[in-house]
C-alpha positions as CSV (number, residue, x, y, z in Angstrom):
1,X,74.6,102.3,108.9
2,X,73.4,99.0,108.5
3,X,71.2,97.4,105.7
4,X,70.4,94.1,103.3
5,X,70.3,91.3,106.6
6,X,70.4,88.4,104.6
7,X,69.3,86.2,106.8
8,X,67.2,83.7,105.2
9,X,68.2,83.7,101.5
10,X,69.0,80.6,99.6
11,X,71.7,79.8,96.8
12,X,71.3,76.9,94.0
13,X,68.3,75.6,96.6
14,X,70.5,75.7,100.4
15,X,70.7,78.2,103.0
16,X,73.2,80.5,103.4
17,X,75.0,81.8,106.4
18,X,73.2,84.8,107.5
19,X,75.3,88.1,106.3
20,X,74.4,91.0,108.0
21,X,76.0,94.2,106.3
22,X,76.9,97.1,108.2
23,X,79.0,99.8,107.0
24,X,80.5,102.7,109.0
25,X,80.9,106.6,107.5
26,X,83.0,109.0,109.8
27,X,84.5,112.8,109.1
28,X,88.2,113.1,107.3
29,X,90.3,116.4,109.0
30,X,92.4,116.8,106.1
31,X,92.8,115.0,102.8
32,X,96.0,115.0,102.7
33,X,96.7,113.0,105.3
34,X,95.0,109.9,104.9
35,X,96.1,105.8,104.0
36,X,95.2,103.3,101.9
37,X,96.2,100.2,101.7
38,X,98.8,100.4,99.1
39,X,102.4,100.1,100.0
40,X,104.1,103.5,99.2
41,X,107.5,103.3,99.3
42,X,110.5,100.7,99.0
43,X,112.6,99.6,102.0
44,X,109.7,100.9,104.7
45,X,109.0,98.3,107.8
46,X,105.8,96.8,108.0
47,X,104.5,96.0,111.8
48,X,101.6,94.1,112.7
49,X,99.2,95.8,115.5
50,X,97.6,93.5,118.0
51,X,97.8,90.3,119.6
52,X,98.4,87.4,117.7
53,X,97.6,83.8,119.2
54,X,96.1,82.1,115.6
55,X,93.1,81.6,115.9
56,X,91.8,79.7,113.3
57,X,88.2,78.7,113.9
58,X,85.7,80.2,110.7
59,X,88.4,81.0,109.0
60,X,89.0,81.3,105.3
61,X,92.2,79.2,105.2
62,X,90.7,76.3,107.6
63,X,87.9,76.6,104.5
64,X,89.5,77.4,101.6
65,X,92.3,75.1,102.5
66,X,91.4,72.4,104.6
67,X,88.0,71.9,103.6
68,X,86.3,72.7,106.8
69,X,84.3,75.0,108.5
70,X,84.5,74.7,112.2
71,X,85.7,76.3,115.6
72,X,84.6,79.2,117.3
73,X,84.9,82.6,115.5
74,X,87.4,84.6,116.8
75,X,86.6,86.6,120.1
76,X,86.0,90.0,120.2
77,X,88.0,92.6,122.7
78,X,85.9,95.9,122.6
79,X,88.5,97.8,124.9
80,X,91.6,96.4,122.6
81,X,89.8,97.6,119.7
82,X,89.2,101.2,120.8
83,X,93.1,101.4,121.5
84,X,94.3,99.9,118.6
85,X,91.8,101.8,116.2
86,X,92.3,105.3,118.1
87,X,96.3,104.6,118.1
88,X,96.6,103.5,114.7
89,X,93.9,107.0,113.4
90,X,96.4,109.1,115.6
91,X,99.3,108.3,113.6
92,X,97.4,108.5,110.3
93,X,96.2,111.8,111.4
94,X,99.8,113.1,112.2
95,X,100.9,112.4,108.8
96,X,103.3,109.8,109.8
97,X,101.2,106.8,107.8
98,X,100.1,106.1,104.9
99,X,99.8,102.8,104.6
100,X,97.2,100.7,106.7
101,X,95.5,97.7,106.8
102,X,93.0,95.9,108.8
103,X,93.5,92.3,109.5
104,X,90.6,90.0,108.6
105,X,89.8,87.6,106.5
106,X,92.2,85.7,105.4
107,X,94.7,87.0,108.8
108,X,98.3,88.5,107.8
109,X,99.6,87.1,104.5
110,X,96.1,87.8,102.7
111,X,96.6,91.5,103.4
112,X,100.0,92.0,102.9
113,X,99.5,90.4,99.3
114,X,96.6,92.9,98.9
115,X,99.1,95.9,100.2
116,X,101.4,94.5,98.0
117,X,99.2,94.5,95.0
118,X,97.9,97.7,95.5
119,X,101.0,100.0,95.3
120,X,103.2,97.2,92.9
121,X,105.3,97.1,95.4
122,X,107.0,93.9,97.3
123,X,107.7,93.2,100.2
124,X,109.1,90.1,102.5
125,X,107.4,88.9,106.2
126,X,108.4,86.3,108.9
127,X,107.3,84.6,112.1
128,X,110.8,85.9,114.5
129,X,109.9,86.8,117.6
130,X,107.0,84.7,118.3
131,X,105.9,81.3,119.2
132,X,102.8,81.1,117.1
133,X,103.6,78.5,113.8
134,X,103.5,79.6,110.3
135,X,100.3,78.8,109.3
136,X,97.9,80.3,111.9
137,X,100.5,83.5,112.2
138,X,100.1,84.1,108.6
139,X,96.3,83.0,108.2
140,X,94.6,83.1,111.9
141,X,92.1,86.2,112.1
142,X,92.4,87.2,115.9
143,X,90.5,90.5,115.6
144,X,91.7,94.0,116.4
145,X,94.8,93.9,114.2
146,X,96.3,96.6,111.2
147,X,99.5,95.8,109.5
148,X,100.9,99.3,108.9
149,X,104.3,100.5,106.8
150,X,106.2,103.5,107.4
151,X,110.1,104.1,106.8
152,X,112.6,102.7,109.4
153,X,113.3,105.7,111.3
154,X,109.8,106.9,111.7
155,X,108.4,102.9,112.6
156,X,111.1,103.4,115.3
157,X,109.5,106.3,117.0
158,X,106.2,104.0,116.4
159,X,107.2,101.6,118.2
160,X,108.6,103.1,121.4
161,X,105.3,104.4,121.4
162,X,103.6,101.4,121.0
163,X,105.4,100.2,124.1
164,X,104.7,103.4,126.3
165,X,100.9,103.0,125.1
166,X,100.8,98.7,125.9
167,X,99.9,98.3,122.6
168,X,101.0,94.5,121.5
169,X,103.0,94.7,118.5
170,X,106.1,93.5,116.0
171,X,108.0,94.3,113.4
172,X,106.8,91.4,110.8
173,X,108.9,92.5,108.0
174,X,109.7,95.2,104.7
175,X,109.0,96.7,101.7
176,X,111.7,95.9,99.1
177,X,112.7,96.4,95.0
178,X,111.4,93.3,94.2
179,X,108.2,92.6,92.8
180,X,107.8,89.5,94.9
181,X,106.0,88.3,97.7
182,X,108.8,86.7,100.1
183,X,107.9,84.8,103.0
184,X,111.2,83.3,105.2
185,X,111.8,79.9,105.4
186,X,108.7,78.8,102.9
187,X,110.1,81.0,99.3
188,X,108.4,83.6,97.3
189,X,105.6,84.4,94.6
190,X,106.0,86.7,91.7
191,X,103.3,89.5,92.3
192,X,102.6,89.4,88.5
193,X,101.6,85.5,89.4
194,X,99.5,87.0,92.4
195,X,98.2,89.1,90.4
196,X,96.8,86.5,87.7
197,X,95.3,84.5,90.7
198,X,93.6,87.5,92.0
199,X,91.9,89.1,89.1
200,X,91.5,86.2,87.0
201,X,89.9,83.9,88.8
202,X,86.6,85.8,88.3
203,X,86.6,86.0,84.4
204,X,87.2,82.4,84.9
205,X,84.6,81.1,86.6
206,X,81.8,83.6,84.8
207,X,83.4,81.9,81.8
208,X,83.0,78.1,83.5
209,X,86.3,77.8,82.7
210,X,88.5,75.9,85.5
211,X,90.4,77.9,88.2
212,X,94.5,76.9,88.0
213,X,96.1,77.0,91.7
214,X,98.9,78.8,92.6
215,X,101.5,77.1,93.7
């Protein structure tokens, strides 16, 4: 399903980047087992689907952060997609997970502070295992990614699975009782603070009232 190519409208008298909108409708087996986004449970491991190399061209961070808006957009692997979306449905459609994200925009840390948001529930990440730096582990948007949650036992089953199938993965961290946001090595955010930031910002600038960071 695709509709409303904006491809040549303007805002405040420039150009915009053309947005093409396509959505995607499919057939749901059984209600009951389904995810969302929302973390469900305390003490559950989170792993991270897919190969990370932080990439960082078009993305929000380099924008939002460093003022720029350059590099290549991420490349696209059609065959690692298909194995990672059929793998990750499969496990949803055992009943084994019910939490699930897709990685986009924004890479890692933007969706495990929307997970996080979602079900109220915290949860701390970090970089072991890799050689890929902080920043574009937690904010490149290399495609074909889910961060998915399910308790320890279970992810552990997951995971030899993951191996068996070649699907590149890691364990990138838990759920926990706190409701914080805890990255290792660079501290932690109140998700009541997160919270603020992401629904108020809106009111705000309706309002022309000016947007405080978060630090």
């Amino acid at each position: 399903i695709s509709g409303n190519c904006s491809l040549y409208n303007e805002t405040n008298g420039e150009g915009i980047f053309p947005t093409p909108a396509i959505g995607a409708v499919g057939l749901m087996g059984d209600v009951h087992r389904m995810a969302t986004i929302a973390f469900k449970r305390e003490g559950e491991a989170i792993m991270l689907i897919g190969d990370t190399r932080g990439h960082l061209g078009q993305s929000i961070y380099l924008r939002e952060i460093e003022g720029r808006e350059q590099g290549a957009a991420p490349p696209v692997d059609l065959a690692a997609e298909k194995a990672h979306g059929e793998f990750v449905r499969r496990l949803i459609e055992q009943g084994r997970v019910d939490t699930c994200h897709d990685l986009s925009d924004g890479g890692l840390l933007v969706a495990l502070s929307e997970m996080a948001l979602a079900g109220d529930i915290g949860c701390e990440a970090g970089v072991a295992g890799t050689t890929v730096e902080a920043i574009p582990f937690f904010f490149g948007e290399d495609q074909a990614r889910y961060a998915i949650a399910a308790p320890v036992e279970e992810m552990n089953r997951i995971e030899q699975e993951a191996r068996d199938a070649g699907i590149i993965h890691a364990i990138v961290g838990k759920t926990h009782a706190a409701k914080t946001l805890r990255i290792a090595g660079a501290g932690e955010i109140a998700l009541a603070d997160l919270r603020a930031a992401h629904e108020g910002w809106f009111p705000a600038y309706m309002a022309k009232e000016e947007v405080p960071p978060v630090n």
